[in-house]
C-alpha positions as a Markdown table, in Angstrom:
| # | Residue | x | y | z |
|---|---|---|---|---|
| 1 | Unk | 4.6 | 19.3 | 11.7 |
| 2 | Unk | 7.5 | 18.9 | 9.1 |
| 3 | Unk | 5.8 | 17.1 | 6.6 |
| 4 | Unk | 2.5 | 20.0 | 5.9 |
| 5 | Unk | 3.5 | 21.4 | 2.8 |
| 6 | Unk | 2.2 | 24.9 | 1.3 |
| 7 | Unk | -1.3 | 24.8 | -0.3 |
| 8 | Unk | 0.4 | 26.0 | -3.5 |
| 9 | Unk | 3.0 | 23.5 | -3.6 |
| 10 | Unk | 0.0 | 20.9 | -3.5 |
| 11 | Unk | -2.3 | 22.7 | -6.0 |
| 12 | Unk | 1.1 | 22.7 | -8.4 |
| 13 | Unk | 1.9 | 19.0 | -7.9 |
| 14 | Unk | -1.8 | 18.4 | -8.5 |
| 15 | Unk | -2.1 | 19.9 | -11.8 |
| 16 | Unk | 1.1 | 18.3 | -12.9 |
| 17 | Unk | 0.2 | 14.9 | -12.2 |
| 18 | Unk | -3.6 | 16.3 | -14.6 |
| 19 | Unk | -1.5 | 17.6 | -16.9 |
| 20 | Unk | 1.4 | 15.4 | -17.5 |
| 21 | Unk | 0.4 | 11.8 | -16.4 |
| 22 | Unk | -3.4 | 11.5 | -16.5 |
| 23 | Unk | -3.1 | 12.3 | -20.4 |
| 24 | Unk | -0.5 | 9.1 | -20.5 |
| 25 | Unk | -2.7 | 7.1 | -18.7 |
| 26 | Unk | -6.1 | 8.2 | -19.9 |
| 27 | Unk | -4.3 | 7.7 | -24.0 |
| 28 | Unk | -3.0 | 4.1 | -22.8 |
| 29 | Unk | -6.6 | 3.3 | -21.4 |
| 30 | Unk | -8.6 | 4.4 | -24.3 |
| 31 | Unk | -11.4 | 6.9 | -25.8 |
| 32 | Unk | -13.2 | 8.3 | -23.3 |
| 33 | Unk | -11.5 | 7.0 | -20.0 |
| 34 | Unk | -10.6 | 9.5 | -17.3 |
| 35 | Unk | -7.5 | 8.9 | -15.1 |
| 36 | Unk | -8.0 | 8.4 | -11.3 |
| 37 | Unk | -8.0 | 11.9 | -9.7 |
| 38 | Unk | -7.8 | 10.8 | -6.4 |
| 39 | Unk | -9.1 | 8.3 | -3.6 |
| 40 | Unk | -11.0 | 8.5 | -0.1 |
| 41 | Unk | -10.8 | 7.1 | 3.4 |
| 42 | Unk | -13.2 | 7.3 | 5.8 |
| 43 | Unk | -11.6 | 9.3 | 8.9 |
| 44 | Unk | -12.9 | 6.7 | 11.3 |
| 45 | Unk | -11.4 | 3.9 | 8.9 |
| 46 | Unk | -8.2 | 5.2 | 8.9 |
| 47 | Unk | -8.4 | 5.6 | 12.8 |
| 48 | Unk | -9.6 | 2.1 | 12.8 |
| 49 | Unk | -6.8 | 0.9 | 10.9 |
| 50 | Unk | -4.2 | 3.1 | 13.1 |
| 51 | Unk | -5.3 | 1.0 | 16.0 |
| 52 | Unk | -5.1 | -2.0 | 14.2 |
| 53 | Unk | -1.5 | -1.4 | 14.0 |
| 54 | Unk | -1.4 | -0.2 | 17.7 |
| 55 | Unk | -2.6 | -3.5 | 18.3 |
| 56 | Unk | -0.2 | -5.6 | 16.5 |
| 57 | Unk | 2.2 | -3.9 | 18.0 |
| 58 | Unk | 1.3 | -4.8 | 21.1 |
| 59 | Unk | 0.3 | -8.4 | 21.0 |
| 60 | Unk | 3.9 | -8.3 | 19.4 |
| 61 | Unk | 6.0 | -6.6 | 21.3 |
| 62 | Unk | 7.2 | -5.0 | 18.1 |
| 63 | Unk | 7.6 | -1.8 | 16.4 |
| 64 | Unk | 5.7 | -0.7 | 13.1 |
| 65 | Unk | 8.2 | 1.8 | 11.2 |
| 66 | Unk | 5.8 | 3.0 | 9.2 |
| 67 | Unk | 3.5 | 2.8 | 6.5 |
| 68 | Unk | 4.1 | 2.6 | 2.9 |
| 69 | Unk | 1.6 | 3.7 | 0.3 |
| 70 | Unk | 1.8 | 2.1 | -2.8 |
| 71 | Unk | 0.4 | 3.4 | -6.7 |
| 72 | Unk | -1.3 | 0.5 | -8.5 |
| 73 | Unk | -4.1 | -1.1 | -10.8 |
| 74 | Unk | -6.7 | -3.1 | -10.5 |
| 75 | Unk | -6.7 | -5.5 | -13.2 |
| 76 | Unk | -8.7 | -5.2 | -16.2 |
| 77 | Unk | -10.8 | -8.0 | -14.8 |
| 78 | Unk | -14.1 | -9.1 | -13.3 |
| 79 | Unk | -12.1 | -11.3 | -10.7 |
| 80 | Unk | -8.3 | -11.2 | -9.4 |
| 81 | Unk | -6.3 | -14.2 | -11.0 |
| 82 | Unk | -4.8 | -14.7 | -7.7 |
| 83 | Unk | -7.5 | -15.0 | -5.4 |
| 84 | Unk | -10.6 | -15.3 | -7.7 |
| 85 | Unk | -12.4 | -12.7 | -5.7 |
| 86 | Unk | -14.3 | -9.6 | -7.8 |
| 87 | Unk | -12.4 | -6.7 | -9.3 |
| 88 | Unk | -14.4 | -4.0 | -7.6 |
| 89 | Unk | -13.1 | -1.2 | -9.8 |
| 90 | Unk | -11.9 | -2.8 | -13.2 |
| 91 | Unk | -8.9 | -1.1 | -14.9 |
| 92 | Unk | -8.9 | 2.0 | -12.3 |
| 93 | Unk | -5.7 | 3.2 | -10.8 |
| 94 | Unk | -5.6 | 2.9 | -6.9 |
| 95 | Unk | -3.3 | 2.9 | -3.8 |
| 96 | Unk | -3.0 | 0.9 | -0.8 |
| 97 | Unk | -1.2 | 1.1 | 2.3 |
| 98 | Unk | 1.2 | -1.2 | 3.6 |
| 99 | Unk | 2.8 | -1.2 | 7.6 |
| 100 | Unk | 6.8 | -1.2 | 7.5 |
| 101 | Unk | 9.3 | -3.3 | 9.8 |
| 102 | Unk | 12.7 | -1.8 | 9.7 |
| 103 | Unk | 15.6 | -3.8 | 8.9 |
| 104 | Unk | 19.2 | -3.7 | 9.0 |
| 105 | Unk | 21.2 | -0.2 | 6.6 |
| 106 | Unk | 23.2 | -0.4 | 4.1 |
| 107 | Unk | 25.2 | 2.4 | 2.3 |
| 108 | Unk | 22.1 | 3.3 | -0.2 |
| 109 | Unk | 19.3 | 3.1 | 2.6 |
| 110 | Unk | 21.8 | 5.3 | 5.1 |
| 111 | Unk | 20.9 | 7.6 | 2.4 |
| 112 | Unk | 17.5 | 6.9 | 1.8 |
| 113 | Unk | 15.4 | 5.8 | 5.1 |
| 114 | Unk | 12.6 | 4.5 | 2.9 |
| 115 | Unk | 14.8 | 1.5 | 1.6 |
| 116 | Unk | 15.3 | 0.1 | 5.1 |
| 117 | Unk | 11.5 | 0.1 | 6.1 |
| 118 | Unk | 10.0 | -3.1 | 4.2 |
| 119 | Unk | 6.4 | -3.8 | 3.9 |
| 120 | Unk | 5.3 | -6.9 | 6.0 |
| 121 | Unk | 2.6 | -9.0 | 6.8 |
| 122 | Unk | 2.4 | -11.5 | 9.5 |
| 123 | Unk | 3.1 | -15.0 | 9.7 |
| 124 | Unk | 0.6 | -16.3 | 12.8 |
| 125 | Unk | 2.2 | -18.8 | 15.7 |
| 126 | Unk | -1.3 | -19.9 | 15.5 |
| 127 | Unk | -3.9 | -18.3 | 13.5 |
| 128 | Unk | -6.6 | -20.7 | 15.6 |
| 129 | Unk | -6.1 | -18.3 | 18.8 |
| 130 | Unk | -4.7 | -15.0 | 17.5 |
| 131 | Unk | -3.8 | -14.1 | 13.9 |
| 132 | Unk | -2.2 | -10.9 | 14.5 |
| 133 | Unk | 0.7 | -12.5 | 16.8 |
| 134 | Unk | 3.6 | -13.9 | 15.3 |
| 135 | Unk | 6.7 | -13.4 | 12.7 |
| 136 | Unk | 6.8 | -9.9 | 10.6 |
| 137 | Unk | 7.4 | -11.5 | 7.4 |
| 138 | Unk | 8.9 | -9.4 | 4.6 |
| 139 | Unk | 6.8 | -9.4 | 1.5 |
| 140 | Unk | 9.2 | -10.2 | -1.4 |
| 141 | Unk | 7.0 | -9.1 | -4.0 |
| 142 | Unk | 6.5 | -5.5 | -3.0 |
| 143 | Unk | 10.0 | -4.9 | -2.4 |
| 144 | Unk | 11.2 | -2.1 | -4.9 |
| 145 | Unk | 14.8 | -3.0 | -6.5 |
| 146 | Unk | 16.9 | -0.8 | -4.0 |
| 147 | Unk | 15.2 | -2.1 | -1.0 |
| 148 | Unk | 17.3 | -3.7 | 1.6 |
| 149 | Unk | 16.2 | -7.5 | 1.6 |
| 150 | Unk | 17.4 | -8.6 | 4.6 |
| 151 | Unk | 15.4 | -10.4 | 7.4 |
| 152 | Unk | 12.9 | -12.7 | 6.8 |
| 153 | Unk | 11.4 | -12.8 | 3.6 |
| 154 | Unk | 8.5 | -14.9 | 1.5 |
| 155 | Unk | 6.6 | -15.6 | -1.5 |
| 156 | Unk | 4.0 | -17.9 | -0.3 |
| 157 | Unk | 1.7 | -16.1 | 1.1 |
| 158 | Unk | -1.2 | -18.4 | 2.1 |
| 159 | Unk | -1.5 | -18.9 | 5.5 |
| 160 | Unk | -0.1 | -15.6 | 6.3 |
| 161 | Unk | -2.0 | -12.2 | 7.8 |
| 162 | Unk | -2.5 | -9.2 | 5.5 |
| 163 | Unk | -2.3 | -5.8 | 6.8 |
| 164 | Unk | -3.0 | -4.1 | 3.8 |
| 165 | Unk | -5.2 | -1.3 | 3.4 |
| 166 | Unk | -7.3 | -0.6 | 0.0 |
| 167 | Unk | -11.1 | -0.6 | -1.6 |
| 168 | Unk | -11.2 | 3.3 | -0.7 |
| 169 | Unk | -13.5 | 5.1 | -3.0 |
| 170 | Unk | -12.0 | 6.5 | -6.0 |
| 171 | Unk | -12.5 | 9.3 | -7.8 |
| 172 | Unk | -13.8 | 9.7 | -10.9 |
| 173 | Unk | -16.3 | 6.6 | -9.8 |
| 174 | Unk | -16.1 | 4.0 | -12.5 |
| 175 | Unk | -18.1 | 4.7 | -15.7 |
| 176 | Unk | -21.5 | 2.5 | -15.7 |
């Protein structure tokens, strides 16, 4: 598999990502804070959600490209301003994953694969009987400033099927 690297070369990313970004984090975030080290996923979880993309696929007729996995926050919040559901791990750095539908090159993406392979979520022909089926819908507000926009794309996103992945365990676990 091309994409196992050396044990070394991950050890020496590691400790510059402890070394030279944790410290600008943890000094942003305050006294006493400690910087996300890493997150979890259940094997079984991940399998799960592999088939879960399997299955849209199917129901589809339509090919994932891939995944993307994307660095964030949660907010420093009890609830999400957007939804209004409960932050589960205030002010914590996480990641989530996000399935890719490929769309059409241009002369930067040629270059770079990744630009042509947009993050998605579905908009259902009729969430009633099957929410999975319908439009792969670009999700504007992922989209990174080099991405190739084209295809369908949206910023109203009620009504519309997520696929993304997150609430893996992180750690360190939150402070109490």
């Amino acid at each position: 598999m091309s994409k196992i690297i050396p044990i070394e070369e991950s050890i020496e990313m590691r400790n510059e990502y402890t070394t030279q970004i944790s410290p600008l984090i943890e000094t942003r975030r305050g006294i006493g804070y400690s910087a996300t080290d890493f997150g979890w996923i259940d094997l079984q979880e991940l399998k799960d959600y592999l088939n879960l993309l399997d299955q849209v696929e199917k129901v589809n007729d339509k090919s994932i490209s891939g995944v993307r996995i994307y660095f964030s926050a949660y907010p420093d919040a009890a609830i999400f301003e957007s939804t209004r559901d409960q932050v589960l791990y205030q002010a914590r750095e996480t990641f989530f994953m996000v399935p890719t539908v490929k769309v059409e090159s241009t002369p930067i993406s040629l270059q770079y694969e990744n630009l042509e392979n947009l993050p998605f979520c579905i908009e259902p022909n009729n969430a009633a009987i099957d929410k999975l089926k319908g439009d792969f819908v670009v999700i504007n507000g992922l989209l990174n400033g080099r991405d190739n926009p084209s295809g369908t794309t949206d910023t109203n996103y009620s009504n519309k099927t997520s696929l993304i992945m997150n609430r893996m365990t992180l750690a360190p676990p939150p402070s109490e």
